[in-house]
N, C-alpha and C positions, 0 to 999 in steps of 0.2 A: 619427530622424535623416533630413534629408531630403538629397541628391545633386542636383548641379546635372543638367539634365537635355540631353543634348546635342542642338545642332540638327538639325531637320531637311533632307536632303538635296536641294537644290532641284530642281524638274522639269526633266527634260532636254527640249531640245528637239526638238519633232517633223520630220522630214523634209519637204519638199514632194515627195517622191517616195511616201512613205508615206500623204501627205493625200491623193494622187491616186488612190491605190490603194484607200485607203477609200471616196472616192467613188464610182470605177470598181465598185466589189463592194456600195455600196449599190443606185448604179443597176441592179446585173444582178439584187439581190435585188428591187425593185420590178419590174423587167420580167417578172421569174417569176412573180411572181402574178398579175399582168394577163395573161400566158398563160394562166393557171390558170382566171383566171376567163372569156378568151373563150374556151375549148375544153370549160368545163364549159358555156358556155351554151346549146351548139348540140348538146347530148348526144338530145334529141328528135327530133331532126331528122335526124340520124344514123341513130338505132335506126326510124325509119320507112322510110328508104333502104335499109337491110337487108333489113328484113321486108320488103318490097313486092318487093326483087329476088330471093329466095330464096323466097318462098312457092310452098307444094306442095312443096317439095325435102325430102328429108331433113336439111340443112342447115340449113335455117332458123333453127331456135333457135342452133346454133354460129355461125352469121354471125354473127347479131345480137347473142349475147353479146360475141362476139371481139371487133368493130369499137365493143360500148361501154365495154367494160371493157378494152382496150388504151387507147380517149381517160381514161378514168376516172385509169387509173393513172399514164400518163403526165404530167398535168393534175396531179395530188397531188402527185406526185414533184417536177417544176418547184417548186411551192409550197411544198415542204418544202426546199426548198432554198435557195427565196429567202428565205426564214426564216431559215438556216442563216447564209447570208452578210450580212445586217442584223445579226444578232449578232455575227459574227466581224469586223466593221468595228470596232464599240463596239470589242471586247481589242484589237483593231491599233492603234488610233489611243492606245491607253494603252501601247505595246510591251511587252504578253504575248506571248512566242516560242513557248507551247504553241497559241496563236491560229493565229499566221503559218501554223507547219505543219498546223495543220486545215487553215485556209484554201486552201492547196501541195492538199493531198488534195481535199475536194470541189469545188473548181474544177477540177483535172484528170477528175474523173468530169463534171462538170457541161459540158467543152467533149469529151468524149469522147459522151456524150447530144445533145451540140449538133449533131456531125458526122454522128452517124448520122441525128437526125433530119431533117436538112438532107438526108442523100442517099437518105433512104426519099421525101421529099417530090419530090426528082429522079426517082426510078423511077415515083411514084403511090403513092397513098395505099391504093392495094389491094393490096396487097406482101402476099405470107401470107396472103391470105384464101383459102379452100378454091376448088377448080375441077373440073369433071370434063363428061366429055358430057351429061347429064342435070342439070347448073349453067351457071349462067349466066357471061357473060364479063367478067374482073374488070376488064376496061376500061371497057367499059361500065355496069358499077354504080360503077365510079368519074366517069364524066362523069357519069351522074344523080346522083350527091352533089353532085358539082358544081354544078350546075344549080339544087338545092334547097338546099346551103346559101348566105348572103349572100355578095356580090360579094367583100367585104371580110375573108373573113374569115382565108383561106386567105393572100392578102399582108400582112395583119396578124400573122400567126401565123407567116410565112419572114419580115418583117424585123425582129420583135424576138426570134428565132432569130437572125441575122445579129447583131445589135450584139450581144446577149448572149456569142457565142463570143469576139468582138472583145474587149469586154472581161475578161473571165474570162483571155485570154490575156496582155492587158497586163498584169493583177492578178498573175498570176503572177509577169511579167520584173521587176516593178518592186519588187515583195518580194524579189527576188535580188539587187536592188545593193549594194555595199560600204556606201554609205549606211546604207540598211536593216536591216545586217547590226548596223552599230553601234548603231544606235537597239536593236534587239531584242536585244542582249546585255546580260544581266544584271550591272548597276554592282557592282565589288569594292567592298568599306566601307572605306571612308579610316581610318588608325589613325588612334587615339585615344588620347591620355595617360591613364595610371593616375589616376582621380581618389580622390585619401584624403580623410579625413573631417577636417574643421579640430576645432581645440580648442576644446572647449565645445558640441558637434554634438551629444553626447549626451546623454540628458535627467541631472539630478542627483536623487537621490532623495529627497524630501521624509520627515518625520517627525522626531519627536524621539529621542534616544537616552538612556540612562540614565549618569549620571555614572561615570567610572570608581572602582573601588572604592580603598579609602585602603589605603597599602601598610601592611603587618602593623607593628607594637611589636617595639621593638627589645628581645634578650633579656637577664634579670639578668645583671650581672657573675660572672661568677667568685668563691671567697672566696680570700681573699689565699694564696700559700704561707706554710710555715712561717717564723717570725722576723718576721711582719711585723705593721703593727697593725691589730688587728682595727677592724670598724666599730664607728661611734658607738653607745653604748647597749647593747653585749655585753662582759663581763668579757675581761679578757686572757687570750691562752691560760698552761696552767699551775696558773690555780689561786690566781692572786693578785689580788690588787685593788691600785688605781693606787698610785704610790709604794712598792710591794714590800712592802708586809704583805699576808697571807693576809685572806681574804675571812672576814667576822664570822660566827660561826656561833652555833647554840642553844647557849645555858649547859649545861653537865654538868651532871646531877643532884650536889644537895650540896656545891654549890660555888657561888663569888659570883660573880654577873652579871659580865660581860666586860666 
């Protein structure tokens, strides 16, 4: 039996508030990785600035681990983020609402990362590294990082911090509009009339069947009650033969034939 099969529910249309937002959260994911990769590439260059200002300290190795694997993780972190948000663009732009609200969460981490990194790069980039009389001055081994890493690298790295908080924040407002709200709410399914099956939907079943059987023989008559006449071919009751003489019987002995 086959059921007609009802249509499909057409695509809703997408917001341009939502288009924007998608683009807005592709771009921050590419910017994160282009941080990723100019902060891993100056990772050498870094860990020589270290070592050179801390050698003979008992600090040495902690300098030089801290200021590389602080850049290490920070650099990953970005990257795994921008990941994060090239994916969560794709579910947006199709309005999955389990998307939007990831997207609500790691944007707010991600411009909550942006702030702080923006105002550690206000204080110096030597924020937390160890100090003492017998250590050197964390100003100072922050202008010779300075000095040793590329002109560019340090404004490259505060302005695509800047647009990135920028937009992470619009991404947010702009998933909050009433708009957006309807786009990402899940369509209720329009009733649908009971569909019954027509006549002759189901298949017939083929094969031959066996004749039905012949109804039984009807049973002898009855013999007559008393008084009546008997059938064809049996004497009458009584004892007589037709016309009211006794039925002929054997001759007596010694006497003449009948």
């Amino acid at each position: 039996m086959s059921l007609p099969v009802q249509p499909a529910e057409p695509p809703r249309p997408r917001p341009t508030i939502v288009t924007v937002a998608g683009w807005l959260l592709l771009g921050v994911g590419i910017l994160q990785l282009i941080s990723m990769v100019v902060g891993l590439s100056q990772l050498g260059t870094i860990a020589d600035v270290y070592e050179t200002a801390y050698r003979g300290t008992d600090q040495e190795d902690a300098a030089r681990t801290g200021a590389v694997g602080g850049t290490v993780v920070a650099s990953v972190l970005g990257g795994v983020l921008g990941i994060a948000y090239i994916v969560l663009t794709i579910f947006n732009n199709r309005g999955k609402n389990p998307a939007r609200i990831t997207t609500w969460v790691l944007a707010g981490i991600g411009a909550c990362c942006g702030v702080v990194g923006l105002i550690g790069s206000a204080l110096g980039g030597s924020f937390g590294m160890p100090s003492g009389d017998d250590l050197p001055d964390p100003d100072e081994v922050q202008r010779q990082l300075e000095d040793a890493l590329p002109s560019w690298y340090n404004p490259v790295l505060l302005t695509l911090g800047v647009i990135g908080l920028l937009a992470l924040l619009a991404v947010i407002i702009l998933l909050a509009l009433p708009p957006a709200n309807e786009f990402f709410r899940k369509p209720q399914p329009a009733w649908q009339p009971p569909v019954y099956p027509q006549a002759g939907a189901y298949p017939q079943p083929s094969g031959s069947y066996p004749p039905p059987a012949a109804p039984p023989a009807p049973a002898p008559p009855a013999p007559p009650a008393s008084g009546g006449q008997p059938p064809a071919g049996q004497p009458p009751a009584g004892g007589q033969s037709e016309g009211g003489q006794p039925p002929a019987g054997p001759p007596a002995p010694g006497g003449p034939p009948a």
